[in-house]
N, C-alpha and C positions, 0 to 999 in steps of 0.2 A: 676697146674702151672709148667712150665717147669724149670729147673736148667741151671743158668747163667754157670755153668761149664760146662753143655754137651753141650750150643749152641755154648762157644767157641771151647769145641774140634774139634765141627764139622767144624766151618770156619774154623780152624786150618786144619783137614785136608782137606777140599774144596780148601783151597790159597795153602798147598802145594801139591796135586794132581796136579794143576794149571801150580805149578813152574815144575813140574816136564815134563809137556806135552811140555815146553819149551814156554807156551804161555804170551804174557806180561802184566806185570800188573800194574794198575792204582793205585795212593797212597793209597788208600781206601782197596787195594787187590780183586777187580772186574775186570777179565781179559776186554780186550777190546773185545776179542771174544764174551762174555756174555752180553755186552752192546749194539752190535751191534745186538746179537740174539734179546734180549728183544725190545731191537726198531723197529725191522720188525719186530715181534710178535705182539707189540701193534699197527705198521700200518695195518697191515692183518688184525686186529682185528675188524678194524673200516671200512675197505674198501670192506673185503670179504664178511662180509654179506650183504652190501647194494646193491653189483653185484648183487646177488642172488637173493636177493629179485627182483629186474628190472627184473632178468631173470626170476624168475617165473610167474610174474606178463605178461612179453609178449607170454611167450610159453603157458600160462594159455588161452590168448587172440586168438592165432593159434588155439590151441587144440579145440577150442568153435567154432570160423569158420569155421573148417575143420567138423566138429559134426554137424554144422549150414550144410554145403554143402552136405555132406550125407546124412543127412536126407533129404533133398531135391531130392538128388538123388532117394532114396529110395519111395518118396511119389509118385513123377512127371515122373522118366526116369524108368522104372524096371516093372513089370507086374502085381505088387501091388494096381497100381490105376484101375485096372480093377473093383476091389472091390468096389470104391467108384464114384465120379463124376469125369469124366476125362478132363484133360486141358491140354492145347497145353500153355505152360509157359516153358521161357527159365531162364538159371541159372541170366542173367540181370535182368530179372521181380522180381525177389525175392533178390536182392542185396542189395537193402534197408532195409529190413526185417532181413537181413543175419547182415549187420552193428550195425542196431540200437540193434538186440540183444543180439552178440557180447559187445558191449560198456554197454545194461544194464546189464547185470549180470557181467560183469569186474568192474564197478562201484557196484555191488551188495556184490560181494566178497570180495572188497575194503574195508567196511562197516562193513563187518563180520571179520576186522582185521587178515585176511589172509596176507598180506603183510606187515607183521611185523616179526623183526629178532625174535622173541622168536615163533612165529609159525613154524618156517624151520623143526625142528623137531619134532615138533608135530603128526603125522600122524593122529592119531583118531582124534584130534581136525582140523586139517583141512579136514576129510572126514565128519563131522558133520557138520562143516560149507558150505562144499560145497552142504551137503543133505537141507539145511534148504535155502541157497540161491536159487538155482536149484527150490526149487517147490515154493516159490515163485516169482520166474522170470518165470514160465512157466504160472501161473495163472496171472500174472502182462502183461507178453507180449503177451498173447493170448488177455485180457479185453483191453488193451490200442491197440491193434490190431481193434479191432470188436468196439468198440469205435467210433473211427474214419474214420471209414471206407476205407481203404487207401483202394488202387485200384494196382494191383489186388488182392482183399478179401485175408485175410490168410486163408492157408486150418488149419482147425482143426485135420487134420490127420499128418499133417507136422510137429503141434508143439506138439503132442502127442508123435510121434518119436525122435523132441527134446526134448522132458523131461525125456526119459529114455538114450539117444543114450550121449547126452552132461555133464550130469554125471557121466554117465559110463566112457567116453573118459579122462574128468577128471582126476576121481581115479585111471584110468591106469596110468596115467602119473607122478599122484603125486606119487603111489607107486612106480613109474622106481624112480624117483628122490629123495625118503625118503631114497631108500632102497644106493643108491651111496651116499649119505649125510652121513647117519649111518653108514656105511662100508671104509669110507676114514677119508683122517688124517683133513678134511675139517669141522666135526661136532667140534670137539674139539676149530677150530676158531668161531665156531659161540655160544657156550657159553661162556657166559659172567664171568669172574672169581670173585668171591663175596670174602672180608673181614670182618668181624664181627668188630666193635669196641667194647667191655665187651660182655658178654654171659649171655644167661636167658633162660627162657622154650621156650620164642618163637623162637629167636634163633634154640636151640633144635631142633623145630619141623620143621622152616623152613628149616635145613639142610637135615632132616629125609625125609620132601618132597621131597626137591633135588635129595635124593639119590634114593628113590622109581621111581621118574620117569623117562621111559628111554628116553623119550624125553626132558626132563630136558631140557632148555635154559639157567641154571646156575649152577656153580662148584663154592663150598667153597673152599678155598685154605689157609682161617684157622682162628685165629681172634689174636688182641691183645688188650690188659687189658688199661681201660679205665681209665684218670688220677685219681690220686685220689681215687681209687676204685677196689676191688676186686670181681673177679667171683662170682658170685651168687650159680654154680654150678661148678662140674668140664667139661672141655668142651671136645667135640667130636671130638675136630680136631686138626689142629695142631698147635700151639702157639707160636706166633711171635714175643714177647716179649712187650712190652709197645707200645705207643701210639706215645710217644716220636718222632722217626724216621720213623714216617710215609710216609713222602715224598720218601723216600728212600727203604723204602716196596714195596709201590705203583709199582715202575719202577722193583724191582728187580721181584716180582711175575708177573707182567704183570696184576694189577687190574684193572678191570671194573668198578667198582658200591662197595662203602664199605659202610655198615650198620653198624649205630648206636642202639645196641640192649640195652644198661644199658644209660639211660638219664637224671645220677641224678651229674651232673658235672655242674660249673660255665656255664654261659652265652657264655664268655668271650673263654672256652673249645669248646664250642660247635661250636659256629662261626670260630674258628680257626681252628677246624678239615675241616671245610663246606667249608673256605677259601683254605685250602692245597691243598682237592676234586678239588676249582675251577683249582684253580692254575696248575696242574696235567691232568686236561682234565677227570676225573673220574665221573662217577655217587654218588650223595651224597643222603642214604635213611635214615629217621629214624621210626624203629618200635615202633610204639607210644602205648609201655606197659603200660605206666604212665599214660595213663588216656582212659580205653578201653572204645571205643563208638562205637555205632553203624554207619560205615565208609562202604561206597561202595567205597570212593576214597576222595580226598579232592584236591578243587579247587583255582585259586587265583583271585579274584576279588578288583576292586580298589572304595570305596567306599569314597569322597570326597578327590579323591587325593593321600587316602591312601591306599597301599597294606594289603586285609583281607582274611585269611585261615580261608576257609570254610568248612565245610561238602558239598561232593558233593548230588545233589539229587538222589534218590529211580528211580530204571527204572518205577518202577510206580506213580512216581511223573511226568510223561511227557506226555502230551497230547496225541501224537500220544497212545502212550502203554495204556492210560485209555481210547480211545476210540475203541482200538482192544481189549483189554480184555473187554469192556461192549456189545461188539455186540457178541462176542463169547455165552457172560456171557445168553445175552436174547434169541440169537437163541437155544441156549443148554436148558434155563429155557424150552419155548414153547415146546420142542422135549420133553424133560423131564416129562411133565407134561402131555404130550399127551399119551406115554407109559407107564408112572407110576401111571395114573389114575384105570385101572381095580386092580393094585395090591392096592393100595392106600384102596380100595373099599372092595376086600376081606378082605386083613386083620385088617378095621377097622370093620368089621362083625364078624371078630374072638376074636378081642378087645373088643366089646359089649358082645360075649356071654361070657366070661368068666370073665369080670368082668361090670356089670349094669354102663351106665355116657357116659360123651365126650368122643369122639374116636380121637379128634386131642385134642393136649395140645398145650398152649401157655408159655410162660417162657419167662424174660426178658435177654437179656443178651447185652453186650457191643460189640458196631460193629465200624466201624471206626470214627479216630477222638473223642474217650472216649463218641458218641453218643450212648443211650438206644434202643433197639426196640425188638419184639416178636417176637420170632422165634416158628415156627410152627414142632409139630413131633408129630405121631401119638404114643398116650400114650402106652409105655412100663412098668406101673408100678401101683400098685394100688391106689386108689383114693384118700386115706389118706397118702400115702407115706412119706411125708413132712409135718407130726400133729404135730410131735412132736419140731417143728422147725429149727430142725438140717440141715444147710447146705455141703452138700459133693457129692462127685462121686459115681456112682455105681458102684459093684464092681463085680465080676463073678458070685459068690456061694448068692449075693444080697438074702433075704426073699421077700422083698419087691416089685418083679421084676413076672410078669406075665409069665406065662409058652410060648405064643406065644412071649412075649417080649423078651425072650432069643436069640427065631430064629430070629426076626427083626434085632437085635441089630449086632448079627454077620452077616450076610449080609446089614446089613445097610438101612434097608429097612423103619426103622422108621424114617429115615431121609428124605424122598422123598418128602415130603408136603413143604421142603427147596426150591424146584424149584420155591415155590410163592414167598417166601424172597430174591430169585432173581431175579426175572422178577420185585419185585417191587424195587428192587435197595439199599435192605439193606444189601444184601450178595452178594459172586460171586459164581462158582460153582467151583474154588481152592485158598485155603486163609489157615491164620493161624483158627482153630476151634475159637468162639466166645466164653467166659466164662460169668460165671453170677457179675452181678455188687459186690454182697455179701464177693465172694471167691476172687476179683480183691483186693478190701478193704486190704488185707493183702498181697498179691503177688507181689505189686508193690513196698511193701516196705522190703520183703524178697530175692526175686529174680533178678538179678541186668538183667538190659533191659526190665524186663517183659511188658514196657506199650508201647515198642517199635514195636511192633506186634503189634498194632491199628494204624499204619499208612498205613494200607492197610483193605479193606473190606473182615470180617470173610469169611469162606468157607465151604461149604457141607466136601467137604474132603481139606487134604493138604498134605506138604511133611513128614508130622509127622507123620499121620496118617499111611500113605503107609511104614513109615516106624517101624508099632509096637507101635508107643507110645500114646495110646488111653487109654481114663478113667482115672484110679488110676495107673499112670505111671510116674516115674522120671522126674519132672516137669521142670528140667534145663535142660534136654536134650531136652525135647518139646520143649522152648524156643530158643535154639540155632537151631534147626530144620526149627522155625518157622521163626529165623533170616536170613538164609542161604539164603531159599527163597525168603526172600525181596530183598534181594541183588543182586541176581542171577536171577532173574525173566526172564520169556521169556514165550512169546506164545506156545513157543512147548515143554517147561517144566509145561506146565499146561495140554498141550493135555496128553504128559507120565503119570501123576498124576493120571488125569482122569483115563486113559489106567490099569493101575498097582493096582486104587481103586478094579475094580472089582477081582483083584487076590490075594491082600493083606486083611487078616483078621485075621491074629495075634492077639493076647494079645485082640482082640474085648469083651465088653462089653455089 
């Protein structure tokens, strides 16, 4: 908590520094010179980056055309098409082709929230996006190409050369543009300057975000203590006294967005802070510590009239996303099952001779939506393992655990009969791990979210796994692991999984 005697000193000597520059001052003791800075500061703030965005957005549109016309160049006008079927096609013949793909992938990119003020400085995040748009807009505009048939035919060699030539042109461009963004006084307007109202861990950590990234799109600029209420902790930044003069904070720091991080004030507090925010023209967020739920985002719907804050849905609560993850899910089971059959074969051969019985095992466990079903592994363990009724994990040094089962388990090999619990659609092939109904019995009333991980279908592997925390493993960090991922879902954060399974085998079982 800061001392009411040093904040006066300092206006003290801030107002006579002031008198002394000869500049004049307003009853308040705020020169007029600082009033007018802050007021172009706050219009720059709001104006600069929505140029920017426009401009990236139309030079993104060039940069694709011109990527579009090269390659063209390159398939049709140059010595290259000798290689292939040659055509007398002029740069008109393919203007169409040149538009339409231009426009989808500027709509594709659009999509991937590339032109949005908090992306400007992003760079990794916009070169990821632009990887993941790019090879979908190259397999989208080649099939809706050959489709249709347009006339004249796309050559497949033209849109080969755009899908390496229009990404590349891309990242040249975004990096010329990141890199004068980051290096001028222009990055500084396009974050957003954040006030904390009270402080807490999340707080904390949100600034600690802040400050780790250099692409940050927000600067703390400090917090003040919420009515009625003292800090939780002591805070990392710098404190601006009460809550009180907020209006008057607002303009003098030039704030963007002030967060509510402590929300145990009246009603009557909380609407008046929200009201100041409108009044003000500010961003008004509150970090909803008081009651942690599992939140991808929350939405506002009018349900008879009435305005209702929702939970937003799961990226895998949407059609589209459940119908691309199940065709991934069965073409990958089928591939799966087709390669993992000879090994399947030996080493349920080595499973028989070294201990007589079944060479697949069945086990129930909880898949999604709190539904039962068998999962299939080829037995790692001897026959009686589980006589004595004891349910638990296996652990490294296990008695109980077959000499080939060791090797299984660390390459994962006793999981591969999993490919059938996906093709039949009780699993996917990356999900949270499925648990047995037995050990759920108590984890859901131990572990806070744990039953939160069943709104998606279990997986062969997941992000827990790849990342270490397998078997008899710190069970809250699995959870939050397993949470992340729900949240964060995407197709090509399921392919990495996939990718990273085969080279992650830490802490294995």
């Amino acid at each position: 908590m800061s001392d009411p005697n040093n904040e006066d000193l300092v206006n003290t000597k801030n107002a006579s520094s002031q008198m002394t520059l000869g500049l004049p001052q307003s009853p308040d003791g705020v020169s007029v010179e600082d009033r007018v800075r802050t007021a172009r500061l706050t219009l720059r703030d709001k104006a600069l980056p929505n140029r920017l965005v426009i401009a990236s957005l139309v030079c993104d549109s060039v940069v694709i055309a011109y990527a579009l016309i090269f390659s063209f160049w390159l398939r049709f006008q140059t010595s290259i098409q000798e290689y292939w079927v040659p055509a007398e096609l002029t740069l008109q013949d393919y203007a169409g082709y040149i538009a339409f793909g231009t426009i989808a992938l500027v709509f594709s990119l659009t999509n991937s929230a590339l032109y949005e003020r908090h992306a400007l400085l992003r760079f990794r995040f916009v070169s990821l996006q632009i990887f993941k748009a790019s090879t979908l807009w190259s397999l989208g505009f080649l099939g809706i190409a050959l489709i249709f048939k347009f006339q004249p035919s796309i050559s497949r060699v033209f849109v080969a050369i755009a899908a390496v030539l229009v990404p590349v042109s891309l990242l040249v461009w975004r990096a010329i543009f990141h890199g004068f963004l980051a290096r001028s006084s222009v990055a500084e307007s396009l974050r957003q300057r954040v006030l904390f109202v009270g402080w807490n861990e999340a707080a904390e950590r949100l600034t600690d975000a802040f400050n780790r990234d250099p692409g940050s799109a927000y600067e703390v600029v400090g917090c003040v203590s919420a009515a009625h209420a003292k800090y939780r902790s002591k805070p990392s930044v710098r404190i601006h006294g009460a809550a009180a003069g907020l209006a008057e904070l607002l303009h003098r720091e030039s704030v963007d967005m002030v967060a509510l991080a402590q929300v145990n004030g009246a009603r009557d507090e909380i609407v008046g802070l929200a009201n100041t925010c409108e009044r003000e023209m500010v961003q008004f967020k509150v970090i909803p510590s008081y009651f942690q739920i599992l939140v991808s985002g929350l939405h506002l719907e009018t349900v008879g009239g009435i305005p209702v804050l929702g939970v937003s849905r799961l990226p895998l609560d949407r059609f589209v996303n459940i119908v691309v993850k199940r065709f991934v899910d069965v073409v990958g089971a089928v591939v799966g099952l087709m390669l993992s059959a000879p090994l399947i074969a030996i080493f349920g051969a080595l499973v028989y001779r070294e201990s007589l019985g079944p060479i697949l095992y069945r086990q129930r466990r909880l898949g999604r939506n709190g539904v039962d079903f068998d999962i299939l592994k080829i037995r790692s363990m001897k026959l009686d393992a589980e006589a004595d009724g004891k349910v638990g994990w296996s652990t490294r040094e296990d008695p109980r655990r077959l000499k080939v089962g060791a090797f299984m388990r660390k390459w994962n090999i006793d999981e591969l009969p999993q490919f059938w619990n996906v093709l039949n659609g009780d699993m996917s092939l990356v999900g949270p791990r499925p648990e047995r109904p037995e050990l759920i019995r108590n984890f859901k009333h131990e572990i806070p979210h744990y039953n939160a991980r069943h709104n998606a279908k279990p997986g062969i592997t997941g992000w827990a796994q790849i990342k270490g925390l397998r078997g008899d493993t710190d069970l809250t960090e699995r959870i939050n692991c397993d949470l992340w991922y729900l949240e964060n879902w995407n197709i090509f954060l399921d392919f990495q999984i996939m990718l990273m399974t085969f080279v992650k085998h830490e802490k294995a079982c």
